[in-house]
CHARMM-style PDB file with segment names, atoms N, HN, CA, C and O in Angstrom:
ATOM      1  N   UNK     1     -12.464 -21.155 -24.411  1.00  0.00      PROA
ATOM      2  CA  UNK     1     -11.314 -22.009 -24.498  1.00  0.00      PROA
ATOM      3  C   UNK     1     -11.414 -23.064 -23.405  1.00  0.00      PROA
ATOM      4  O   UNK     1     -11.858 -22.891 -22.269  1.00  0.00      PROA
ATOM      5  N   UNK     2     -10.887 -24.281 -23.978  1.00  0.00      PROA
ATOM      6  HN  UNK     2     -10.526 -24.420 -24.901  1.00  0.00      PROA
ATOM      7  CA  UNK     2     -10.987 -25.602 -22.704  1.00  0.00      PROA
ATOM      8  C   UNK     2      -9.452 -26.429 -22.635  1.00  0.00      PROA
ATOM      9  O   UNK     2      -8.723 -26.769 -23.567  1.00  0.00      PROA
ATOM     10  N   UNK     3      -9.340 -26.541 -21.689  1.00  0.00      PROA
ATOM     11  HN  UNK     3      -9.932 -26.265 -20.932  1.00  0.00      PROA
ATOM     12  CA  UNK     3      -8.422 -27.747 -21.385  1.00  0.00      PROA
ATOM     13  C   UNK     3      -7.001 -27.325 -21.992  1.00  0.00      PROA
ATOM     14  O   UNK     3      -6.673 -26.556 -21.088  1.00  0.00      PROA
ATOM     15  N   UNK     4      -5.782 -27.285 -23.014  1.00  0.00      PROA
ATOM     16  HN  UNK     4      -6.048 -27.909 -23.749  1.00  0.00      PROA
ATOM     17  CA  UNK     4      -5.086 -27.681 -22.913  1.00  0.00      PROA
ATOM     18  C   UNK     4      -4.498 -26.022 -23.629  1.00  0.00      PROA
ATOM     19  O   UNK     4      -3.425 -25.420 -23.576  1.00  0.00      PROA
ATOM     20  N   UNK     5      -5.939 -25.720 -24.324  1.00  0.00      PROA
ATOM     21  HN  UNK     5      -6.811 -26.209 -24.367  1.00  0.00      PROA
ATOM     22  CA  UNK     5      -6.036 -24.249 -25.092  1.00  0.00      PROA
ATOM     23  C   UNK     5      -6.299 -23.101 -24.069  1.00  0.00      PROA
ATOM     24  O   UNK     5      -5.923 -21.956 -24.316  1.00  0.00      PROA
ATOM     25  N   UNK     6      -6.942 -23.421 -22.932  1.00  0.00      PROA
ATOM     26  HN  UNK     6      -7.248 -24.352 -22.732  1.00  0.00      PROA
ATOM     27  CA  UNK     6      -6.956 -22.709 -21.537  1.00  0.00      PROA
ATOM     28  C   UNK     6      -5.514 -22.548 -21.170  1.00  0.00      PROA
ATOM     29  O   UNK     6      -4.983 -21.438 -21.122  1.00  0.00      PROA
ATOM     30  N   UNK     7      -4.969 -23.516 -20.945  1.00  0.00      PROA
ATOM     31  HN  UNK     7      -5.401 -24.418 -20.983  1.00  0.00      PROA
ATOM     32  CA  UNK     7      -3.366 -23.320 -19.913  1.00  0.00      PROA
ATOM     33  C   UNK     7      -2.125 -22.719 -21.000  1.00  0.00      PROA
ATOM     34  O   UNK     7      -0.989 -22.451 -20.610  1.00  0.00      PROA
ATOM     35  N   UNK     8      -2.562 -22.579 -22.344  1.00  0.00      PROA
ATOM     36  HN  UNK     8      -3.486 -22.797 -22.662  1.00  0.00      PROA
ATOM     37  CA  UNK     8      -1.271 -21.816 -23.509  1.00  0.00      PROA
ATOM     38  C   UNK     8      -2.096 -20.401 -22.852  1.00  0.00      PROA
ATOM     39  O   UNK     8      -1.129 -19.649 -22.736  1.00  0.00      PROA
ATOM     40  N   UNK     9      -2.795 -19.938 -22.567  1.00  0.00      PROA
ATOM     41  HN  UNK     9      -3.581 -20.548 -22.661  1.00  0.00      PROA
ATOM     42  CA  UNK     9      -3.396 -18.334 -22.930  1.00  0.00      PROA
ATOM     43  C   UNK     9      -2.598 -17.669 -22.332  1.00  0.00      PROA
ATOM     44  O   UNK     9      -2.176 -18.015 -21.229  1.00  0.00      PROA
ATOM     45  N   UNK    10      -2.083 -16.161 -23.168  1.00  0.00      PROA
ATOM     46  HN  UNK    10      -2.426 -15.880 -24.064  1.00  0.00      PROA
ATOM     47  CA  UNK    10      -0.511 -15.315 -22.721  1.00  0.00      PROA
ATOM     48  C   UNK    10      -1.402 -14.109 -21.796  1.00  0.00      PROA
ATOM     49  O   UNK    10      -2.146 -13.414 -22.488  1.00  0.00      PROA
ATOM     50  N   UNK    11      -1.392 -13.913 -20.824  1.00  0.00      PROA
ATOM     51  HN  UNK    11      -0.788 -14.478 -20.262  1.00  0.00      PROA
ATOM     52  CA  UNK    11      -2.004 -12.729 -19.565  1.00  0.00      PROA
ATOM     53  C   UNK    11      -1.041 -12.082 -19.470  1.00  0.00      PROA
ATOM     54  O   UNK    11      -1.143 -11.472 -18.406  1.00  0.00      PROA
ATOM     55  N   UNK    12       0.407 -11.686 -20.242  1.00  0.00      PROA
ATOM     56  HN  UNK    12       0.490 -12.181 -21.106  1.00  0.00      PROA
ATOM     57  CA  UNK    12       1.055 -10.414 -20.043  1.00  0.00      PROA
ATOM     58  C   UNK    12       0.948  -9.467 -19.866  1.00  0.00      PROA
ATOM     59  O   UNK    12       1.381  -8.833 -18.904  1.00  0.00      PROA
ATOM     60  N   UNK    13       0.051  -8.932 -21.166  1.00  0.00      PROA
ATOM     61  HN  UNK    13      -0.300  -9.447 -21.948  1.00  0.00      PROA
ATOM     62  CA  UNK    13      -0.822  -7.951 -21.068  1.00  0.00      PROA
ATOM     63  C   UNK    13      -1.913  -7.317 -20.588  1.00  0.00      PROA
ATOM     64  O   UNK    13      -2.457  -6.262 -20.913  1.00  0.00      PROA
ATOM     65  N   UNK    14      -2.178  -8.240 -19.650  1.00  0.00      PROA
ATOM     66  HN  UNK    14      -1.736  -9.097 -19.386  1.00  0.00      PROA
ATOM     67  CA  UNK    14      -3.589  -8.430 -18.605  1.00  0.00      PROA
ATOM     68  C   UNK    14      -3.316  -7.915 -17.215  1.00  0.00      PROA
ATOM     69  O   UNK    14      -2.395  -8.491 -16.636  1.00  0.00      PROA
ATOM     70  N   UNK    15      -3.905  -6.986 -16.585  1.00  0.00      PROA
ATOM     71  HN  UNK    15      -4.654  -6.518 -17.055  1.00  0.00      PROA
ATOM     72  CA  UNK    15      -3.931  -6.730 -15.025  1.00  0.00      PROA
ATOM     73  C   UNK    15      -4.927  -7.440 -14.379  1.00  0.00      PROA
ATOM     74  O   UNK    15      -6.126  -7.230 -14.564  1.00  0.00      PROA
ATOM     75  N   UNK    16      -4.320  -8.558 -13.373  1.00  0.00      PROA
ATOM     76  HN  UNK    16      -3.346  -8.728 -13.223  1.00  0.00      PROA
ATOM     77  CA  UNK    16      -5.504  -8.791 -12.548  1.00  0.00      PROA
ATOM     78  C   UNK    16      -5.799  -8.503 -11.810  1.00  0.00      PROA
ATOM     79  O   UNK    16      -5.199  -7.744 -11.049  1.00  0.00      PROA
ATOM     80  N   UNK    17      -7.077  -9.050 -11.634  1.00  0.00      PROA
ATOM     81  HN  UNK    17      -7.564  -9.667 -12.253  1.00  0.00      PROA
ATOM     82  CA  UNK    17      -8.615  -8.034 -10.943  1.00  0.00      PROA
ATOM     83  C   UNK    17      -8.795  -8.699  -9.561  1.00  0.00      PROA
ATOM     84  O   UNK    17      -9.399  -9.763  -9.423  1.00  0.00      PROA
ATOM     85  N   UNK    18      -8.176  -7.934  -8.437  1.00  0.00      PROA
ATOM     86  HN  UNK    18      -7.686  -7.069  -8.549  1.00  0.00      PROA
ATOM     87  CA  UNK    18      -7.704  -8.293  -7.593  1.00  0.00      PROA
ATOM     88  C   UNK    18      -9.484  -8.809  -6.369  1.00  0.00      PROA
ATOM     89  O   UNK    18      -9.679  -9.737  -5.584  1.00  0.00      PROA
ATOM     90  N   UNK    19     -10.280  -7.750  -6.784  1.00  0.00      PROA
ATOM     91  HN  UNK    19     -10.121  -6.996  -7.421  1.00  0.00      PROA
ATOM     92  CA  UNK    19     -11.610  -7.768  -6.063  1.00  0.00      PROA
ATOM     93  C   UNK    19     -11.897  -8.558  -6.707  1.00  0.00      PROA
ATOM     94  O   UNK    19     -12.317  -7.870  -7.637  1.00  0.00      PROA
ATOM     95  N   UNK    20     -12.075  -9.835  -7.111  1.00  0.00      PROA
ATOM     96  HN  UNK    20     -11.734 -10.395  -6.355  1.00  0.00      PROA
ATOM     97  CA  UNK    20     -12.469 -11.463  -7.500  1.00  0.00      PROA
ATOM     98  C   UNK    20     -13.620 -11.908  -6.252  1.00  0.00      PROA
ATOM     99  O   UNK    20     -13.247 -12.148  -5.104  1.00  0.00      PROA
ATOM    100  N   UNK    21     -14.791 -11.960  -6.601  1.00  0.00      PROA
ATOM    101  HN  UNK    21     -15.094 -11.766  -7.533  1.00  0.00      PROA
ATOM    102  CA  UNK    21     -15.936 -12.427  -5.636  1.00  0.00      PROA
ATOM    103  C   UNK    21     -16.819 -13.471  -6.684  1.00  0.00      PROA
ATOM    104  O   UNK    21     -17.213 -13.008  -7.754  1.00  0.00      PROA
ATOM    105  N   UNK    22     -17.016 -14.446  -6.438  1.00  0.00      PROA
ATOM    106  HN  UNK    22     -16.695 -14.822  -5.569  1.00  0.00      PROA
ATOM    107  CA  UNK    22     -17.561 -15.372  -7.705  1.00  0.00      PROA
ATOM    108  C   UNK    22     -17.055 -16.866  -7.878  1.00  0.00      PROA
ATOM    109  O   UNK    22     -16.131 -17.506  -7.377  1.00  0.00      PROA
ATOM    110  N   UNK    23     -17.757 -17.068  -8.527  1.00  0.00      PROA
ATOM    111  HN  UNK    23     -18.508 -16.548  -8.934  1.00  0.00      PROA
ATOM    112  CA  UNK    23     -17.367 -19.018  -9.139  1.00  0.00      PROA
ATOM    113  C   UNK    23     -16.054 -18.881 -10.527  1.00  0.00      PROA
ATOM    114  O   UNK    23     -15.793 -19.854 -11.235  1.00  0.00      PROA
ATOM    115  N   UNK    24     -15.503 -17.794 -10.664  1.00  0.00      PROA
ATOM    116  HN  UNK    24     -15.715 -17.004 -10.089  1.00  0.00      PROA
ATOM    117  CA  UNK    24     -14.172 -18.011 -11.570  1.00  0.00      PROA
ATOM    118  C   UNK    24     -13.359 -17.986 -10.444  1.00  0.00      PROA
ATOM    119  O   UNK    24     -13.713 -17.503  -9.368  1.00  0.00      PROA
ATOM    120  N   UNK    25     -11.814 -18.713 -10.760  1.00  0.00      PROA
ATOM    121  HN  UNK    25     -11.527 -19.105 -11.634  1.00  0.00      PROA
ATOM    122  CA  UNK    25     -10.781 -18.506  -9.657  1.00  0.00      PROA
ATOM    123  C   UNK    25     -10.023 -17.189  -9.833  1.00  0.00      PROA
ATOM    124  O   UNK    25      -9.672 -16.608  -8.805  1.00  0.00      PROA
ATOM    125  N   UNK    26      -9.772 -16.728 -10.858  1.00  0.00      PROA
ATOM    126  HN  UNK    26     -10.057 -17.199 -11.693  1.00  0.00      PROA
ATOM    127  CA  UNK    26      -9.299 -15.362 -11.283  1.00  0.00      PROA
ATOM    128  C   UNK    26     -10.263 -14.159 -11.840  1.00  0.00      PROA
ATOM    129  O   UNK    26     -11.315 -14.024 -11.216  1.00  0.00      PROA
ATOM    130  N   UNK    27     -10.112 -13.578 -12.557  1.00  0.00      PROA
ATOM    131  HN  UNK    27      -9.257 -13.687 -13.064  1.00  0.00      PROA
ATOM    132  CA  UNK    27     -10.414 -12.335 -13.562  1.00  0.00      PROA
ATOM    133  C   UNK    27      -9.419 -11.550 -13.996  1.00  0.00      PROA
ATOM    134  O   UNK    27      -8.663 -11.269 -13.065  1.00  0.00      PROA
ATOM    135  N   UNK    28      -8.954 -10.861 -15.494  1.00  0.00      PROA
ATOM    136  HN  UNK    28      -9.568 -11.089 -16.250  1.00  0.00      PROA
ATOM    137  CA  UNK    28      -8.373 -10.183 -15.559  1.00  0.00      PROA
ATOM    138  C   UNK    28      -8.334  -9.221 -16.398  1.00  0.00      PROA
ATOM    139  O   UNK    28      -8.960  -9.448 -17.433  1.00  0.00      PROA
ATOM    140  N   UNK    29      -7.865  -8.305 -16.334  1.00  0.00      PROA
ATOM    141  HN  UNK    29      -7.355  -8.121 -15.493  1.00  0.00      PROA
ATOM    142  CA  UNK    29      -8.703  -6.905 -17.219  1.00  0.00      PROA
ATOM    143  C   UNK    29      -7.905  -6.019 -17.862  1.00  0.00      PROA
ATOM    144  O   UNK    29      -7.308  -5.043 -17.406  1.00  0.00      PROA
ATOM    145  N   UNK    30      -7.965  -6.592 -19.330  1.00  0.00      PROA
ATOM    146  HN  UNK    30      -8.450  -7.384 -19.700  1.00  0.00      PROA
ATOM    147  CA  UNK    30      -7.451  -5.658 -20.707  1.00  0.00      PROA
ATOM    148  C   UNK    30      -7.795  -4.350 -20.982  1.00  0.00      PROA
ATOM    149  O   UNK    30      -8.444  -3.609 -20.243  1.00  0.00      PROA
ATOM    150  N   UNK    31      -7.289  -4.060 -22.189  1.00  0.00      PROA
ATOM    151  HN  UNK    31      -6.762  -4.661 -22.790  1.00  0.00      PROA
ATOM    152  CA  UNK    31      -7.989  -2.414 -22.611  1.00  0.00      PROA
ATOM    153  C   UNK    31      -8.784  -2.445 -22.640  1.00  0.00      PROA
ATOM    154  O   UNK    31      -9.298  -1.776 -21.744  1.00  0.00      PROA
ATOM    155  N   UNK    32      -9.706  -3.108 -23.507  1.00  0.00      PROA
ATOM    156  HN  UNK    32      -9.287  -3.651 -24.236  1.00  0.00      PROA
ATOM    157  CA  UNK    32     -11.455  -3.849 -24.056  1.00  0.00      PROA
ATOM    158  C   UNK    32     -11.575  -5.036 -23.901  1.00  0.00      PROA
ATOM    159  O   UNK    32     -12.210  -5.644 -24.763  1.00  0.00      PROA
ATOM    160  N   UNK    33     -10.916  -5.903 -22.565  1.00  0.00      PROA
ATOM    161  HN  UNK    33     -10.400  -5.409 -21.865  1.00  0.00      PROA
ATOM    162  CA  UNK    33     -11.547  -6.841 -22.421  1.00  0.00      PROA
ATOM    163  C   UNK    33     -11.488  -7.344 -21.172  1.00  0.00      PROA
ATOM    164  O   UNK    33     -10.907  -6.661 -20.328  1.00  0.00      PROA
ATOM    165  N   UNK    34     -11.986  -8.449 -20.836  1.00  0.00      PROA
ATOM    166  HN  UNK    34     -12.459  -9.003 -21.521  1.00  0.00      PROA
ATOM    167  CA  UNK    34     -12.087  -9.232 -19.350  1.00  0.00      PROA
ATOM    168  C   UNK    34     -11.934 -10.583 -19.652  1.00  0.00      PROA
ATOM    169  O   UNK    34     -12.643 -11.117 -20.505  1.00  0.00      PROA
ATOM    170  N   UNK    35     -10.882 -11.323 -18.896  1.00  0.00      PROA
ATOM    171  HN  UNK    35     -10.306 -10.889 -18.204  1.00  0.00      PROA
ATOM    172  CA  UNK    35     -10.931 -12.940 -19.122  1.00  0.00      PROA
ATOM    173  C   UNK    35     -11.610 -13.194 -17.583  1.00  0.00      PROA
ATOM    174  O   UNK    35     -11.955 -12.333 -16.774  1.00  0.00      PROA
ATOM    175  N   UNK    36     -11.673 -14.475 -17.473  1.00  0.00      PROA
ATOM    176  HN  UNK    36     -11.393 -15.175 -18.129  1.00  0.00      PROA
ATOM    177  CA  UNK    36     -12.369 -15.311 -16.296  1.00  0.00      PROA
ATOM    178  C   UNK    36     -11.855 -16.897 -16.696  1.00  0.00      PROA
ATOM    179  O   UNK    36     -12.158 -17.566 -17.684  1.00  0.00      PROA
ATOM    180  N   UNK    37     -10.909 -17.257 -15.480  1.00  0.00      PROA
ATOM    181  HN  UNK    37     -10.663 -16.714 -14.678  1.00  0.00      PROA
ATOM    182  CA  UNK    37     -10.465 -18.396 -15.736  1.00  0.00      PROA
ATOM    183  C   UNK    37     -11.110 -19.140 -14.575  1.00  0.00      PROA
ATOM    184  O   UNK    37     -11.112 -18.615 -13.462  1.00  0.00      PROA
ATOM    185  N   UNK    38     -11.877 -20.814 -14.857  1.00  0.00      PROA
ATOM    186  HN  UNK    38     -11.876 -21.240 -15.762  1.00  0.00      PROA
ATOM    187  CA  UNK    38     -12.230 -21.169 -14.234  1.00  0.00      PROA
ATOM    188  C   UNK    38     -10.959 -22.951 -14.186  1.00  0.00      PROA
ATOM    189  O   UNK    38     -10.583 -23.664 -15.116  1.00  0.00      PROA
ATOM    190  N   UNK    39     -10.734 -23.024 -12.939  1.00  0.00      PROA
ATOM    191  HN  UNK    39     -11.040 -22.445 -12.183  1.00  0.00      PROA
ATOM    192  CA  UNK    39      -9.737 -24.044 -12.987  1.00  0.00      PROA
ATOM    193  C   UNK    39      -9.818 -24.877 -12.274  1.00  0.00      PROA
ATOM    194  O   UNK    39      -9.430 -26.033 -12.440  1.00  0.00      PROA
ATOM    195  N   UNK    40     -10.448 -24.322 -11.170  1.00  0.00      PROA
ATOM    196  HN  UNK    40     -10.764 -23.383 -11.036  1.00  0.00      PROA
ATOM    197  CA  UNK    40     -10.630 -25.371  -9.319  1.00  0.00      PROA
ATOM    198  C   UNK    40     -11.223 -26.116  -9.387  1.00  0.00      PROA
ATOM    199  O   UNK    40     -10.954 -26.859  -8.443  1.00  0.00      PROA
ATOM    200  N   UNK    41     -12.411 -26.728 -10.263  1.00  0.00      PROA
ATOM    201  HN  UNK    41     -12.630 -26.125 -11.030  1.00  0.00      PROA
ATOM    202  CA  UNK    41     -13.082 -27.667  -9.770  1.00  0.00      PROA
ATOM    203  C   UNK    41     -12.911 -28.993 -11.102  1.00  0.00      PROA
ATOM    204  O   UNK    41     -13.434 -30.107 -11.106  1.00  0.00      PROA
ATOM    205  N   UNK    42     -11.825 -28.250 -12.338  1.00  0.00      PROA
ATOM    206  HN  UNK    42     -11.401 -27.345 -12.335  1.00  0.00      PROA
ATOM    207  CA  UNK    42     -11.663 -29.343 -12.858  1.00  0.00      PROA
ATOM    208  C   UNK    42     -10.199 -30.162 -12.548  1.00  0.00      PROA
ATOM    209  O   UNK    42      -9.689 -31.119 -13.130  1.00  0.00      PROA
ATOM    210  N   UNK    43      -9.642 -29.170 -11.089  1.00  0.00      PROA
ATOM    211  HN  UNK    43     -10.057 -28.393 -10.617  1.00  0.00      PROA
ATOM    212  CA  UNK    43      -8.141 -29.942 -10.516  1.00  0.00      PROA
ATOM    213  C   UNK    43      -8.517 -30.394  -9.768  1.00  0.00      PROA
ATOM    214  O   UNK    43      -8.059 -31.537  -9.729  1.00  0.00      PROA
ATOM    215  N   UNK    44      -9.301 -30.175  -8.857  1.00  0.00      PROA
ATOM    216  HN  UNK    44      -9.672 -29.247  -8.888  1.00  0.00      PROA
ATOM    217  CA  UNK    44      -9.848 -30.662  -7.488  1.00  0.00      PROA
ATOM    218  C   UNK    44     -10.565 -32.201  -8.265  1.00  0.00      PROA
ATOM    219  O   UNK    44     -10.533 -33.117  -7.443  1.00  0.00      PROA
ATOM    220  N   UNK    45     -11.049 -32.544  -9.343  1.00  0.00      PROA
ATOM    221  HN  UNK    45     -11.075 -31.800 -10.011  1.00  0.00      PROA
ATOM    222  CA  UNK    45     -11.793 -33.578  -9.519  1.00  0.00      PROA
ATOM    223  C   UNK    45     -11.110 -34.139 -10.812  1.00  0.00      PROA
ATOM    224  O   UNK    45     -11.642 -35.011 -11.499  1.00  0.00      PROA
ATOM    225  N   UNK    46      -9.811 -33.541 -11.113  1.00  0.00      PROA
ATOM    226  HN  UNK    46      -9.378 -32.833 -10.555  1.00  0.00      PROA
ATOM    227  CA  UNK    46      -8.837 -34.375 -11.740  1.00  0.00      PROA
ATOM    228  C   UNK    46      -9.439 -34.399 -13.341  1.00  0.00      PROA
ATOM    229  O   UNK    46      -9.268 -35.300 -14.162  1.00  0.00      PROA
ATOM    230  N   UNK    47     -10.080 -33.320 -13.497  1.00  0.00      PROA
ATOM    231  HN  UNK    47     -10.218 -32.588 -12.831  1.00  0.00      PROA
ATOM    232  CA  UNK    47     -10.191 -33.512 -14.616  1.00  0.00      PROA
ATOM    233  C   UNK    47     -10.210 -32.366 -15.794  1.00  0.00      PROA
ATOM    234  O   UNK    47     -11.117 -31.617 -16.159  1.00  0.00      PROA
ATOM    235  N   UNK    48      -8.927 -32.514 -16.220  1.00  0.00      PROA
ATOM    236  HN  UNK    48      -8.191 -33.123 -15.924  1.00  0.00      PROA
ATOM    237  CA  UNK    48      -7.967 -30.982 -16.864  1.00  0.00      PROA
ATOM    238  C   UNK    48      -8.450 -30.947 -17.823  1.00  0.00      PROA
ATOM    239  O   UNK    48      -8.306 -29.791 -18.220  1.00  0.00      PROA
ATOM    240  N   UNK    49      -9.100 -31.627 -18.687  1.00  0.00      PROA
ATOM    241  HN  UNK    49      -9.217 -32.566 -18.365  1.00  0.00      PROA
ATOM    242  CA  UNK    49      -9.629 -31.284 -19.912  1.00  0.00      PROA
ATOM    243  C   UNK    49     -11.105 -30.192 -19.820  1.00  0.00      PROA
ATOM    244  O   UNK    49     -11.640 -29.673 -20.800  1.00  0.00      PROA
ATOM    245  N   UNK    50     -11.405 -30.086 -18.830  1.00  0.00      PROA
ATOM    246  HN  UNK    50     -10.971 -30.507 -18.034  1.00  0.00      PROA
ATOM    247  CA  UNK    50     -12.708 -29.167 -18.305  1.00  0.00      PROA
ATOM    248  C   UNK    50     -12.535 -27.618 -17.811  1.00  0.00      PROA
ATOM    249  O   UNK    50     -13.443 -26.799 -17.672  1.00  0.00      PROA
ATOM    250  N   UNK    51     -10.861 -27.388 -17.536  1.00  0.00      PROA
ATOM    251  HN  UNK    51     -10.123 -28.054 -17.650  1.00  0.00      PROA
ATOM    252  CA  UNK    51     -11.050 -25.936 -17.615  1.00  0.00      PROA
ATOM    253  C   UNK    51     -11.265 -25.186 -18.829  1.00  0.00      PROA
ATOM    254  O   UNK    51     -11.006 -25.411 -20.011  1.00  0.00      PROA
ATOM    255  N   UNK    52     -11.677 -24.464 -18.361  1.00  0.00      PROA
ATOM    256  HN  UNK    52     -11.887 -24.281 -17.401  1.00  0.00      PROA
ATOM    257  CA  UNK    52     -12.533 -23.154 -18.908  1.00  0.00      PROA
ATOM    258  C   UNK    52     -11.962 -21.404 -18.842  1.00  0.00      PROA
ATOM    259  O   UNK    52     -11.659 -20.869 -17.776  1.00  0.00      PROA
ATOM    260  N   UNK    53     -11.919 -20.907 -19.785  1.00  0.00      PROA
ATOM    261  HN  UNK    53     -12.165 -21.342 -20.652  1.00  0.00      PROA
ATOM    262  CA  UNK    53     -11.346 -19.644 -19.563  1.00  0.00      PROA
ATOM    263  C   UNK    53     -12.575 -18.761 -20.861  1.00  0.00      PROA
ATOM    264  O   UNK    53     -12.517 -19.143 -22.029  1.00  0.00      PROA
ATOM    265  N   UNK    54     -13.127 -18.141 -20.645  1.00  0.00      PROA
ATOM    266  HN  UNK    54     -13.174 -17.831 -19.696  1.00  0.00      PROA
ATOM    267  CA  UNK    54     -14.284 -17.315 -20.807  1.00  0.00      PROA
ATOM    268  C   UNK    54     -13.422 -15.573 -21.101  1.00  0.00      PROA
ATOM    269  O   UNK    54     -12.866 -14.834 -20.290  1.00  0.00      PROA
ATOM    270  N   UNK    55     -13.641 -15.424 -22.568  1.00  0.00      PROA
ATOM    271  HN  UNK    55     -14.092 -16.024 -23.227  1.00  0.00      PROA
ATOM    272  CA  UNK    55     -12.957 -14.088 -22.626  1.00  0.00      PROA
ATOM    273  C   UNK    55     -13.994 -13.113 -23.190  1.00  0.00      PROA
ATOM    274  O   UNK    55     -14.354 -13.570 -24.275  1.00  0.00      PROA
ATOM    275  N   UNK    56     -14.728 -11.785 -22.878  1.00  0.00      PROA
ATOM    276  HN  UNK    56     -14.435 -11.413 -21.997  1.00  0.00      PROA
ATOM    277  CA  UNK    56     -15.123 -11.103 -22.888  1.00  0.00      PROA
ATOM    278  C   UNK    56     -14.645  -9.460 -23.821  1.00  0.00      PROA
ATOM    279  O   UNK    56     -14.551  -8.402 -23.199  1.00  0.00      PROA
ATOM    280  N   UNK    57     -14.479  -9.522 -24.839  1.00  0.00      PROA
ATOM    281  HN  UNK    57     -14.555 -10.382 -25.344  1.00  0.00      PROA
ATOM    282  CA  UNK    57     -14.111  -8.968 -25.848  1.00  0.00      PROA
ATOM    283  C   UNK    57     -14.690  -7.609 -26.480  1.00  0.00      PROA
ATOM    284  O   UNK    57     -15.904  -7.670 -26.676  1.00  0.00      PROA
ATOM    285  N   UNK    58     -14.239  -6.708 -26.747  1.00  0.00      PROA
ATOM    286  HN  UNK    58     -13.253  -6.658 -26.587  1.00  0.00      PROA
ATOM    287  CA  UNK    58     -15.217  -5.387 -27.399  1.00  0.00      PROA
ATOM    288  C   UNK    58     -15.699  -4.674 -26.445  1.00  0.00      PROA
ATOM    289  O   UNK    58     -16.735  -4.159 -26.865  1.00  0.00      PROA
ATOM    290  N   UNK    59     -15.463  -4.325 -25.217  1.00  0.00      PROA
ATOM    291  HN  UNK    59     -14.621  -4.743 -24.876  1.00  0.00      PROA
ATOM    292  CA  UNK    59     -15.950  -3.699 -24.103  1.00  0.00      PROA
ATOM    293  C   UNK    59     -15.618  -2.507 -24.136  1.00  0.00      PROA
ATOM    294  O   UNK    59     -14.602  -2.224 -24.772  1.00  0.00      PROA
ATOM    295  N   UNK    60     -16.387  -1.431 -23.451  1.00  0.00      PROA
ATOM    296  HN  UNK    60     -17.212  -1.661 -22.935  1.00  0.00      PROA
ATOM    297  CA  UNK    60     -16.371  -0.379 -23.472  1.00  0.00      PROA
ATOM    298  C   UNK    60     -15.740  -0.051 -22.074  1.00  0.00      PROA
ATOM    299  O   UNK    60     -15.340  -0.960 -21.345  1.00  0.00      PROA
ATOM    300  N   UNK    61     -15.663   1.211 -21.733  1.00  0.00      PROA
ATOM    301  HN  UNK    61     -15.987   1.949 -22.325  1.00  0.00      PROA
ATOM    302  CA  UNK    61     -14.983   1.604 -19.988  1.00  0.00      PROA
ATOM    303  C   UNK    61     -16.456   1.237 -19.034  1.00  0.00      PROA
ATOM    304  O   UNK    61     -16.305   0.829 -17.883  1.00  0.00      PROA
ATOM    305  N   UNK    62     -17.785   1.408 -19.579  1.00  0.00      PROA
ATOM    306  HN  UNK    62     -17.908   1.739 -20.515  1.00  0.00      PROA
ATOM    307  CA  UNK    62     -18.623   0.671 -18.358  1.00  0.00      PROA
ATOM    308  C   UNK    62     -18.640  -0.400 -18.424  1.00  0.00      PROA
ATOM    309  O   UNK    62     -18.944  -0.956 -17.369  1.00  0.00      PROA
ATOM    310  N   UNK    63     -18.338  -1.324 -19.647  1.00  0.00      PROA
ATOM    311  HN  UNK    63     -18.090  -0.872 -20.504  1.00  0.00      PROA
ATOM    312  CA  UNK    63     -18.158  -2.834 -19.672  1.00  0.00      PROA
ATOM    313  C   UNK    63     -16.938  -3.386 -18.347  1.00  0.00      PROA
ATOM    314  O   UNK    63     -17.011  -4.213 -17.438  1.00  0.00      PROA
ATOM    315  N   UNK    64     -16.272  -2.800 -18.643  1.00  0.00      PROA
ATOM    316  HN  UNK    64     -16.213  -2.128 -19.381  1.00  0.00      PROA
ATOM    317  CA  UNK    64     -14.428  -3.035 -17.782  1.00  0.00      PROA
ATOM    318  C   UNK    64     -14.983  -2.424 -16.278  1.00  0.00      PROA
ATOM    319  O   UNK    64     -14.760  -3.186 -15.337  1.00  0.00      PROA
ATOM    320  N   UNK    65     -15.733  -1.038 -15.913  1.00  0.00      PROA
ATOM    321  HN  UNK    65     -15.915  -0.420 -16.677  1.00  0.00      PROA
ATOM    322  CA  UNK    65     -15.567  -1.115 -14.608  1.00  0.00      PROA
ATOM    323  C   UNK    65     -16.883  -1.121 -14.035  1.00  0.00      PROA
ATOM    324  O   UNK    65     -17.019  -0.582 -12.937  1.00  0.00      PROA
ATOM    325  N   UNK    66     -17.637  -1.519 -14.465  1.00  0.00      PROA
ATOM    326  HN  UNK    66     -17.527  -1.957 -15.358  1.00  0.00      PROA
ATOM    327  CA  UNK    66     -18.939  -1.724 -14.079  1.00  0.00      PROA
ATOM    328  C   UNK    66     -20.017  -0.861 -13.241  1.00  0.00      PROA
ATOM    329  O   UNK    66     -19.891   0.326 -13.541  1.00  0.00      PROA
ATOM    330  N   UNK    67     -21.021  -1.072 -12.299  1.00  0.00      PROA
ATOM    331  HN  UNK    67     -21.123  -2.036 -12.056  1.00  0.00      PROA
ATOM    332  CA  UNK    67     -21.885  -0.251 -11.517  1.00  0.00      PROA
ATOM    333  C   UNK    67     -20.551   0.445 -10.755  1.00  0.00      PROA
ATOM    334  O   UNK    67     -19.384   0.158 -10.491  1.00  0.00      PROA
ATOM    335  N   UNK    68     -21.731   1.811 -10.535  1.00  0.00      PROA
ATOM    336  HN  UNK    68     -22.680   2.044 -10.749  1.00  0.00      PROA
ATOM    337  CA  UNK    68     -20.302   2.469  -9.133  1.00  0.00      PROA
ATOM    338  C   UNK    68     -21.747   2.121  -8.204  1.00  0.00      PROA
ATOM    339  O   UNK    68     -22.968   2.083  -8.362  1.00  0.00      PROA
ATOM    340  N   UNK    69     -20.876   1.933  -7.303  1.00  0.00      PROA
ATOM    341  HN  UNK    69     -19.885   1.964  -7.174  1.00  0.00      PROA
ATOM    342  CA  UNK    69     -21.991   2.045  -5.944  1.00  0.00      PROA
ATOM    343  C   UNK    69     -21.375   3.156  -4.521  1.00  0.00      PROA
ATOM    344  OT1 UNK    69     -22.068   3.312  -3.516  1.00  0.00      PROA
TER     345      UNK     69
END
């Protein structure tokens, strides 16, 4: 999703993913899924039609919590 279809998306149902380390400004994590909203560098350079929100769909419980270390 970009630009205007990025900023309608409903995250009610979404917990976010507070350990965020990375080039998205958020993350947030469904039953079976993960979004990643990227926003900062198309406000910082004024240009809103370039965010990006990346949704990750059909995941399993190692998809959602990944390596243990």
């Amino acid at each position: 999703m970009t630009g205007e279809e990025a900023d309608g998306l409903d995250l009610d149902s979404f917990d976010a993913v507070p350990e965020v380390a990375g080039i998205a400004d958020t993350w947030w994590r469904g039953t079976d899924s993960l979004i990643a909203i990227y926003r900062g560098e198309a406000e910082v350079m004024h240009a809103h039609p370039f965010r990006t929100v990346t949704i990750y769909a059909g995941l399993d419980a190692w998809g959602l919590r990944g390596l243990d270390t």
